[in-house]
N, C-alpha and C positions, 0 to 999 in steps of 0.2 A: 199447718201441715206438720207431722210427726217424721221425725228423722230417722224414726227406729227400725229396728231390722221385721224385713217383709217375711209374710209367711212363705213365697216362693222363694225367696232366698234361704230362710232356715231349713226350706225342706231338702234343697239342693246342697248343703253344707253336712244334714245329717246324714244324706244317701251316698255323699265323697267318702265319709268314713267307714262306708261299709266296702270292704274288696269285691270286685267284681260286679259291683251293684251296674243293673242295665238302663236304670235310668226310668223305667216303666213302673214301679210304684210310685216313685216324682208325678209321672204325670197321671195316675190314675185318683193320688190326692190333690192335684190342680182340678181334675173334671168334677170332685165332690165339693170343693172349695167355691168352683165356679157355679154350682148347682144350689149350693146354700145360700149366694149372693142372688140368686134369683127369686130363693123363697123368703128372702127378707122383704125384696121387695113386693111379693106378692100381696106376703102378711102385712106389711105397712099399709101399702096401698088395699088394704083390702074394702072397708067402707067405703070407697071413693068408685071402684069399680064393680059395686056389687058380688062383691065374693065369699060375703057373710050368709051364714045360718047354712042351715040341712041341706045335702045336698039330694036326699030323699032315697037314697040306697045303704045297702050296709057293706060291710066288708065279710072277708071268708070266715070271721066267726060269728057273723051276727050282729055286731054292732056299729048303729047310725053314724053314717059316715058326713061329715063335713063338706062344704065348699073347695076350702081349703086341704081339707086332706088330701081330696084327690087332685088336686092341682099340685100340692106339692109332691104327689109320689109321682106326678107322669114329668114332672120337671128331674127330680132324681134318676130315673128311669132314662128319658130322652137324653138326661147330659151325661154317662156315664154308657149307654148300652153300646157307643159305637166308636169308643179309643182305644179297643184293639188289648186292653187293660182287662176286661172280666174275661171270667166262664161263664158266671151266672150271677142272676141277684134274688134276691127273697125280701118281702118285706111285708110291715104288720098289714098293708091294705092289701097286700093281695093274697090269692088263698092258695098258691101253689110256688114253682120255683118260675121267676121268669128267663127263657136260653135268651142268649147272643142272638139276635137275628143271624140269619146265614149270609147278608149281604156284608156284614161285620168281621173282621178278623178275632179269634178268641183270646183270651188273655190267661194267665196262672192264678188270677185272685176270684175270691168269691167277696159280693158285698152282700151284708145284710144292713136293713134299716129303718126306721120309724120316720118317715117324712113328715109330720106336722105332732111331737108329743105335747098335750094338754092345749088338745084342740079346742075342749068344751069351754075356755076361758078366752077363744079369739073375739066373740064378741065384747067383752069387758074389757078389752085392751092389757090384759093381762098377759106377762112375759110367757109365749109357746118356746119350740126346737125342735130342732131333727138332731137325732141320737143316731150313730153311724155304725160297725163296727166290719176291719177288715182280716178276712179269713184263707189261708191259701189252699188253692182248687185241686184235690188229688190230682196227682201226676197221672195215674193211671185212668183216667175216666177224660173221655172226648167232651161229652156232653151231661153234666153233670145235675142231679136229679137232688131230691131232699134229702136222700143219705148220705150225699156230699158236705150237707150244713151242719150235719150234727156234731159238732166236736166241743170238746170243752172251752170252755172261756180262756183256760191259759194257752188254749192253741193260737190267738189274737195276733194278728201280725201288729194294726196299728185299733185303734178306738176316739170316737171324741163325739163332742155335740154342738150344732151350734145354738143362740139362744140369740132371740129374737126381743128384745128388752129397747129400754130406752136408747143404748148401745148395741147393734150387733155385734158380738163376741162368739170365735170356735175357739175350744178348749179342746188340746190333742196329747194323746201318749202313744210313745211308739216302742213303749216298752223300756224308756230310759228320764222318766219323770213324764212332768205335765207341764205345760208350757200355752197358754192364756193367749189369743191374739184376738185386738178389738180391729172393726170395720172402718178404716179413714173412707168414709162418701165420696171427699173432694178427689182423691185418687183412685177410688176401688179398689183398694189393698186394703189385705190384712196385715196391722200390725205389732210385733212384739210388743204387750204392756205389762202382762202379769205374768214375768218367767218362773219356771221352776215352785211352780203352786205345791203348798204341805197345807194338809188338814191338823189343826194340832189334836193330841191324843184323847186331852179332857176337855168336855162340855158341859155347859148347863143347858142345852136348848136343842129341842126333840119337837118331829114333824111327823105328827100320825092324826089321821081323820077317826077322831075321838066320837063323831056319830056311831060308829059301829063296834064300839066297846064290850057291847052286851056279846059281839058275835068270837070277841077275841078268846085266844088262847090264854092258859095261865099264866104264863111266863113273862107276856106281853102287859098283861093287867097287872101282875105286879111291879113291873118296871116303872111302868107310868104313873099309878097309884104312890109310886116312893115319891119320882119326883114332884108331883102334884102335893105332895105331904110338907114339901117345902122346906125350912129352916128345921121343923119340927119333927121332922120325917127319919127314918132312917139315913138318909144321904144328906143331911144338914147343912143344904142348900137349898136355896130358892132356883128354878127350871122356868124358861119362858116354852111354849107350845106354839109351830107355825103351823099351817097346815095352805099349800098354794091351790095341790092339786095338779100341777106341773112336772112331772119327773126331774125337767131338764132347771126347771128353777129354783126344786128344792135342793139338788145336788150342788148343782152351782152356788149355793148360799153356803153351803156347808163347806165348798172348798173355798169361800170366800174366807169364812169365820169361823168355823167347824159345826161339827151338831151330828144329831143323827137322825137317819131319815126312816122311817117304817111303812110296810102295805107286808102285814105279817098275815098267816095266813090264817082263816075263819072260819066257822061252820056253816058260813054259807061256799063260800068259795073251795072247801077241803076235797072235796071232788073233785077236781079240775085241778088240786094241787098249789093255787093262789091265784094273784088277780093280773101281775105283770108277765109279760113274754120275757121269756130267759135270752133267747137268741139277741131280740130286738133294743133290747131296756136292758137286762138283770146283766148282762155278761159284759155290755160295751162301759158300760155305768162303775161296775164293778172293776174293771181295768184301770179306769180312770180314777175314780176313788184308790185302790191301794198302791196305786204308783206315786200317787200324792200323802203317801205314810197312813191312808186309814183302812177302813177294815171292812171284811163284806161279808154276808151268811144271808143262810135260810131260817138260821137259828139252831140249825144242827148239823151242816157244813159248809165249807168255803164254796160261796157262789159258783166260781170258777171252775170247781171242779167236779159241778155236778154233769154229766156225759147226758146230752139231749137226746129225748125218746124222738121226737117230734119235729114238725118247724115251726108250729105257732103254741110249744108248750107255755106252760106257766109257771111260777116259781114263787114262793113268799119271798120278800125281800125287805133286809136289814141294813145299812151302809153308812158309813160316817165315822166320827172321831172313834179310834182304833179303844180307848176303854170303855167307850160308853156301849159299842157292838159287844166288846168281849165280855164284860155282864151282862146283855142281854142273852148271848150264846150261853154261858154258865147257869141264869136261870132254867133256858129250857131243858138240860141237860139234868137239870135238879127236880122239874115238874114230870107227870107222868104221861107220858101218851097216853094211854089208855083213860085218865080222868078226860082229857079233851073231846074222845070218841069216843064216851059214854050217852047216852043220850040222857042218863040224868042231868049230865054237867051241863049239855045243852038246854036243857029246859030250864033249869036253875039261873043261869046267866041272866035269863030276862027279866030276874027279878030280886038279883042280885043288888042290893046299895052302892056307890063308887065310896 
């Protein structure tokens, strides 16, 4: 058994410092804490109970939805809609805002969240997570609708994920670092292991799904292309390449050891803006990477403070050790929009050489 400090007690220690605090965001991060220990066990137990593969529906944008997914969004959902703690919740499975029941008292916070990210790897046993982020619910609005969610990333009251690996670990910022808590079984506590997490500044090792190269932007290819180039290359280092497929496992690598992580945006996906949700993914992710000293973009401004049209917008998305984003932001800056949404530059890609 671990002697270390619990995450209800760090959470009760940080909320005594604040004057006035009513003690009601304590408990609305115990009801998401309690809700993440449910979907670990879900995801554990999932081959044993049948709760593998399609679950033959899609979600509000179209896309096949999992066993799992919807088990864990109606576990976030049920453990959260009725401690008196929300207004309202939004999240990637479902396609509008969901209210408070009215049998429920209403609360000052909005949560938004991704209940199962990198689903498509639960069969393989491969580390999933739910990605969280908490937003506070206009004062002036009863019952609060999808223009209530839009606000920028730096409006975040708190943010974290947790991750479903060989260890269950939630990793949280509330705005004053990042702070690591692994799942002790034998007590059902989480507990302090990895306080006060920093990404360091410089990396050799970058996670981008290198199948879809042909579709990339310039700035993007030539990043990659450097460190691909190796000792020999402009950046005269050799660069390892991860790619999990996981939001929540390629972040957590990177604030394990740094790196940088990429899903930039493409000429297939440029329509739409990119491939990840800003609210659900790009903003809580974001929080949590630069509170931990690294760095976050679209490639042409700070994630954070891009102001949401939408509630299931999308966003390209760059994060990880703070020099390795900020030459990728100076590339784009130095490439041409106009060569990317040219349809020459489109057609050319595909038969471009690496």
């Amino acid at each position: 058994m671990h002697n270390g400090t619990r995450l209800s007690q760090f959470i009760m220690e940080e909320e005594r410092r604040c004057p006035g605090a009513s003690g009601d965001f304590s408990g609305l991060l115990g009801d998401i804490v309690s809700a993440c220990k449910e979907i670990a066990s879900s995801v554990a137990n999932g081959a044993l109970t049948d709760l593998l593969g399609d679950a033959g529906s899609t979600n509000g944008q179209g896309e096949a939805q999992k066993k799992l997914d919807i088990i864990a969004n109606d576990i976030m959902v049920r453990g959260n809609e009725w401690g008196g703690h929300l207004a309202a919740m939004a999240s990637e499975e479902m396609e509008g805002v969901y209210a408070i029941p009215g049998r429920y008292p209403r609360g000052k916070y909005l949560l938004v969240f991704d209940p199962l990210d990198g689903s498509s790897n639960i069969a393989l046993n491969v580390a999933v997570g739910s990605i969280f982020s908490i937003l506070r619910s206009p004062e002036s609005i009863r019952q609060p609708g999808e223009a209530a969610f839009l606000q920028p990333g730096t409006q975040q009251v708190c943010a974290g994920y947790a991750i479903y690996g060989p260890s269950t670990m939630l990793v949280l910022t509330t705005g004053q670092g990042v702070n690591g808590f692994t799942l002790d079984r034998q007590v059902g506590e989480f507990i302090l292991t990895h306080p006060n997490l920093t990404i360091p500044a410089d990396s050799q090792e970058f996670a981008i799904n290198h199948s879809n190269a042909r579709f990339w932007e310039p700035a993007v290819r030539r990043y990659v292309n450097e460190c691909l180039a190796g000792t020999e290359g402009p950046r005269g280092a050799n660069f390892n390449m991860r790619w999990i497929a996981s939001m929540v496992a390629e972040v957590h690598r990177i604030l394990m050891r740094g790196g940088v992580f990429m899903y930039p945006r493409d000429t297939r996906n440029q329509a739409r803006g990119g491939r990840l949700r800003l609210l659900y993914e790009a903003n809580p992710m974001s929080f949590v990477v630069e509170q931990a000293g690294g760095a976050c973009s679209t490639g042409r401004e700070r994630l954070m403070e891009v102001v949401p049209r939408e509630l299931h917008q999308r966003v390209p998305v760059i994060l990880g050790s703070r020099n390795e984003v900020e030459r990728l932001v100076r590339y784009h800056h130095e490439e041409s929009e106009e060569a990317f949404s040219s349809p020459l530059f489109n057609t050319r890609t595909l038969f471009r050489q690496l």
